[in-house]
C-alpha positions as CSV (number, residue, x, y, z in Angstrom):
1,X,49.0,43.6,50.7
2,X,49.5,40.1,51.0
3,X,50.1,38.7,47.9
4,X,47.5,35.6,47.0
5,X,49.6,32.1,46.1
6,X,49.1,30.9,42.5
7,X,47.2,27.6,41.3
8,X,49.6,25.3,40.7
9,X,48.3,23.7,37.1
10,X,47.5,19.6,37.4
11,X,50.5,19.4,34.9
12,X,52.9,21.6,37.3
13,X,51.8,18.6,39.9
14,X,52.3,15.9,37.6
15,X,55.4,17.2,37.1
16,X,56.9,17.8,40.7
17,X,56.3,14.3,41.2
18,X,58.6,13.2,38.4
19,X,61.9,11.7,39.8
20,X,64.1,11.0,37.0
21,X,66.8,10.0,39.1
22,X,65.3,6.9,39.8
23,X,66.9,6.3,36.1
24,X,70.4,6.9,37.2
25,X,69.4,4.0,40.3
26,X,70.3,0.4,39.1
27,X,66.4,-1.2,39.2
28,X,65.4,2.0,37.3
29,X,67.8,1.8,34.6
30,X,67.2,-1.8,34.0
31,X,63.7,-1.3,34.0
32,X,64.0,0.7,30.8
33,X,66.4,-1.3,29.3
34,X,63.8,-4.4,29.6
35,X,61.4,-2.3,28.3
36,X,63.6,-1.8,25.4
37,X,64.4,-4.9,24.5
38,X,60.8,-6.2,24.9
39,X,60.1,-3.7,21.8
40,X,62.8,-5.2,20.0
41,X,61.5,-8.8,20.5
42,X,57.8,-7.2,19.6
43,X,59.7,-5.5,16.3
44,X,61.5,-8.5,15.3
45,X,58.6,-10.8,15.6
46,X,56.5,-8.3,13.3
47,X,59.4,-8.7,10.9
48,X,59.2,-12.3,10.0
49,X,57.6,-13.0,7.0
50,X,57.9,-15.9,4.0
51,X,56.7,-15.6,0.7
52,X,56.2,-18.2,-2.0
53,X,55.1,-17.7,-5.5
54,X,53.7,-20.3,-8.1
55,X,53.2,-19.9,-11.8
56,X,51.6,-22.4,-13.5
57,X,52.3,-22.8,-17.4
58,X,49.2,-23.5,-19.9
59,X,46.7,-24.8,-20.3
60,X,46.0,-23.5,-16.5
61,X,47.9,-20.1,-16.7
62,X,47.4,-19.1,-13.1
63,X,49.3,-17.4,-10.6
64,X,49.0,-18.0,-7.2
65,X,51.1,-15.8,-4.3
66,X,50.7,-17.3,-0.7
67,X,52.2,-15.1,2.2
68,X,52.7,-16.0,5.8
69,X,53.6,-13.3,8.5
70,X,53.6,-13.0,12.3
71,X,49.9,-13.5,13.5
72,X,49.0,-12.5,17.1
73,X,49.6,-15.4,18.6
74,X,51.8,-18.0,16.8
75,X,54.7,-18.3,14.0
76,X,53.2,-21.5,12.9
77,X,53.2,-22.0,9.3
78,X,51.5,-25.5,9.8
79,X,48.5,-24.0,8.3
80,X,50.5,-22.9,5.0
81,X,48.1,-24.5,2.2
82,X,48.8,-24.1,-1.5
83,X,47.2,-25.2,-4.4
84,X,47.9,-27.4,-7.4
85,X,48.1,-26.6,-10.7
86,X,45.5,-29.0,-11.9
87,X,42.8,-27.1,-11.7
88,X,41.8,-28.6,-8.5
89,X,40.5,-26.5,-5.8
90,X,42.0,-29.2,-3.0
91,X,44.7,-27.0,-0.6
92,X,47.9,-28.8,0.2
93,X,49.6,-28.2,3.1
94,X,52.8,-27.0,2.5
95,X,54.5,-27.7,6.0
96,X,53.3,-31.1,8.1
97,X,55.3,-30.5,11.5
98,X,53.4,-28.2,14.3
99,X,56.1,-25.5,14.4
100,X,54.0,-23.1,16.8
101,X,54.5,-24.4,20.2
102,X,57.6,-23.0,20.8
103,X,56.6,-19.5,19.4
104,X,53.0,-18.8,21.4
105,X,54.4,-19.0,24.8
106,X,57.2,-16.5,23.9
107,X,54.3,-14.1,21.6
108,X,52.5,-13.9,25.1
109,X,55.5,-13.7,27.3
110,X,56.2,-10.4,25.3
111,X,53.5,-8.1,25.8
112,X,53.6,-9.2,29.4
113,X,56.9,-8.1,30.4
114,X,56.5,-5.1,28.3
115,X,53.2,-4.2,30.2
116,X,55.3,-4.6,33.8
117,X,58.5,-3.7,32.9
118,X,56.7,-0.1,31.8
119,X,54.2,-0.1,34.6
120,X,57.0,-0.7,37.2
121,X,59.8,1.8,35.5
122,X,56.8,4.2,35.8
123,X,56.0,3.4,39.3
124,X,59.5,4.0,40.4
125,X,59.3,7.4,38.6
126,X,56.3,8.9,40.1
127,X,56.1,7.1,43.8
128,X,59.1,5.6,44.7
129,X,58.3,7.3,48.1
130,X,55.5,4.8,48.1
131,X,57.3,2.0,46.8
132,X,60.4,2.4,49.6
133,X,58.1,3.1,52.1
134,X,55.3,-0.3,51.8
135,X,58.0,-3.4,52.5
136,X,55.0,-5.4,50.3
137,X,56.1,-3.8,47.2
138,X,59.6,-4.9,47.4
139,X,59.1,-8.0,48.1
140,X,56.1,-8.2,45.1
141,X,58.4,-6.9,42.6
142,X,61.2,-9.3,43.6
143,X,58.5,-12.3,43.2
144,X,57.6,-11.4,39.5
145,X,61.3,-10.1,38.3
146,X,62.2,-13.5,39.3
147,X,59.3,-15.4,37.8
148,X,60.2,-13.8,34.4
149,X,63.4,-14.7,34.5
150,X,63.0,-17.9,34.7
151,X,60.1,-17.5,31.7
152,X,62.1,-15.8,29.9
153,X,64.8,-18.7,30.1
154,X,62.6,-21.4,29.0
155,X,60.9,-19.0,26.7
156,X,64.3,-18.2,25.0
157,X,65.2,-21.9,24.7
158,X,62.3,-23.4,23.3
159,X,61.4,-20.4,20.9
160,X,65.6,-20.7,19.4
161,X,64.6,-24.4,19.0
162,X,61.6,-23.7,16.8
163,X,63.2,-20.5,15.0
164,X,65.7,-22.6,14.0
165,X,63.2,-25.1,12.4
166,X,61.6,-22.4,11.0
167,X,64.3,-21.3,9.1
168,X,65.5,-24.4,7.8
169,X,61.9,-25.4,6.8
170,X,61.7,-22.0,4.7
171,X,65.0,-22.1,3.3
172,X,64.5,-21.9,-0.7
173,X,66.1,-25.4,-1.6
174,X,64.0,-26.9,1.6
175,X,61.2,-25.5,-0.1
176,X,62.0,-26.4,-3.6
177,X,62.2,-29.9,-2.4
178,X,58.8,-30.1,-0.3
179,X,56.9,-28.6,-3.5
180,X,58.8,-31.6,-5.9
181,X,57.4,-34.2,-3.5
182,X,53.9,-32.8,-3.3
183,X,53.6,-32.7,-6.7
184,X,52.7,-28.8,-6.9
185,X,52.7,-28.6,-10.7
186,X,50.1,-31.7,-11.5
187,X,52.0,-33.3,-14.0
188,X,52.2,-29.7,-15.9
189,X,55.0,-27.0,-16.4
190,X,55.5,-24.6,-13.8
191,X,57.6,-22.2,-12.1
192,X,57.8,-21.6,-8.2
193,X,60.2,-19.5,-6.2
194,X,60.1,-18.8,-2.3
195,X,61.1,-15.9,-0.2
196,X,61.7,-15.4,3.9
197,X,63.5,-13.1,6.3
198,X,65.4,-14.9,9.0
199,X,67.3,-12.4,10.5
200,X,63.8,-11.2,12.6
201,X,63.8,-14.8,14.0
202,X,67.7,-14.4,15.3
203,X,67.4,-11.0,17.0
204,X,64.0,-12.1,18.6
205,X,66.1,-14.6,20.0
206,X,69.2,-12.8,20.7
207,X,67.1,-10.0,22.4
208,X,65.5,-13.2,24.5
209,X,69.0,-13.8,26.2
210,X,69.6,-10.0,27.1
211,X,66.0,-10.0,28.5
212,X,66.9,-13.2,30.7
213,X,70.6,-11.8,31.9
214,X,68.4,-8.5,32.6
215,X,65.8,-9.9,35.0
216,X,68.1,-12.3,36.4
217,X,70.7,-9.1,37.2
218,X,68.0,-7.2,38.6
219,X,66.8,-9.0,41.2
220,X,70.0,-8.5,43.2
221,X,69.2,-5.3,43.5
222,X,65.4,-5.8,43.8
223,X,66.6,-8.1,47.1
224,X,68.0,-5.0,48.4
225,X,65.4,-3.2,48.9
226,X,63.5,-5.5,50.5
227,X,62.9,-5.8,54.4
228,X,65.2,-9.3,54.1
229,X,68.4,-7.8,52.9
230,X,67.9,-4.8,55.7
231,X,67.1,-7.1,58.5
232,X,70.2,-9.1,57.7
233,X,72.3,-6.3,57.8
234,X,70.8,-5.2,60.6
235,X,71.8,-8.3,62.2
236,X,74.8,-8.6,60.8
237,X,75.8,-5.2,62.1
238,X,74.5,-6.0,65.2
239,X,76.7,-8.7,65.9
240,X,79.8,-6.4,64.8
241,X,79.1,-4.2,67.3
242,X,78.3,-6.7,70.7
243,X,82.0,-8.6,69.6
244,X,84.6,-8.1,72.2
245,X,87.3,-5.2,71.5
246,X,90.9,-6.9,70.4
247,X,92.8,-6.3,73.4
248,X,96.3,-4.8,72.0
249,X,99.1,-6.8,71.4
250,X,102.3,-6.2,73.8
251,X,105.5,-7.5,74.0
252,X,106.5,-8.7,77.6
């Protein structure tokens, strides 16, 4: 009796399709290490935080704790407001300078190349068939790998230029200082002390250049597989072989 062939499950199918050697192939394993360095930006950027604390001595007796961390969109701490310890309800603003603009485009430049870094990587996993088959796709994937490099270059740049003021802003003494000329205390005893992480702000940047040497590496061999590079070497070859044969050299 002929024996019946078995249901492959949707999983078995799923799986057949999987071509991990696209991984070992150099667009592939750049893929995932964008992807990895995207979630170290994201990480780092989570990490930031500054604290300050502000104790005011009698007759108020209050404590106030103020806390700024990463929001969705921004790093600025503009918006920092304290109060004074005169029993007024008026909010000071801590920090005057807009320190944000440099962080919002690189907060939306993240989840961005994280969303096509991933979707590509998985594209070249399950359909590279596809994806060496359609000269389009090529040719698409070279135009954004090269649009986010040169994001990620300006990006990098102008977020390192307002880390940096970031950092010095929040430094304790800087702090210390900018509380003294705002007259936090309101003519009346108190005691403040300040606290912030700047090592997230470094490796968000630091993880900004590897991102921008990794997109700018990878459209080399993006450009290869698109229908330009083959048609050159097509021509290229073409032209080797229509050239003359040497005629051998003789001595007479």
């Amino acid at each position: 009796m002929p024996i019946a062939p078995t249901q492959s499950s949707p999983m078995d199918r799923v799986y057949r399709r999987i071509d991990f050697e696209q991984l070992k192939m150099p667009i592939g394993f750049i893929r995932l290490l964008e992807a990895i360095f995207c979630l170290i930006v994201f990480a780092a950027f989570h990490g930031w935080q500054f604290d300050i604390d502000i104790k005011c001595g009698p007759p108020t007796k209050k404590n106030q704790t103020e806390r700024a961390t990463y929001e969705y969109h921004s790093l600025d701490i503009s918006g920092y407001k304290v109060h004074r310890c005169n029993d007024s309800d008026t909010e000071v603003f801590l920090f005057k300078d807009d320190f944000g603009s440099g962080t919002d485009f690189y907060s939306y430049l993240i989840p961005l190349s994280l969303f096509l870094t991933t979707g590509m990587l998985l594209f070249y996993i399950f359909s590279y068939g596809v994806y060496a088959s359609d000269d389009r796709l090529p040719i698409l994937d070279l135009t954004v790998t090269a649009l986010l490099a040169v994001f990620w270059m300006f990006g990098t740049l102008f977020f390192s230029i307002s880390a940096r003021r970031i950092e010095e802003a929040t430094k304790p003494e800087n702090v210390n200082a900018t509380l003294a000329a705002i007259d936090i205390c309101g003519g009346r005893k108190c005691e403040y002390t300040s606290y912030s992480v700047h090592a997230t702000l470094a490796i968000a940047s630091l993880a900004g250049v590897g991102l921008f040497i990794l997109f700018t590496g990878n459209i080399w061999y993006i450009y290869k597989e698109t229908p330009y590079f083959r048609n050159r070497q097509s021509r290229r070859n073409l032209h080797h072989n229509n050239l003359p044969a040497a005629e051998p050299y003789t001595l007479e």
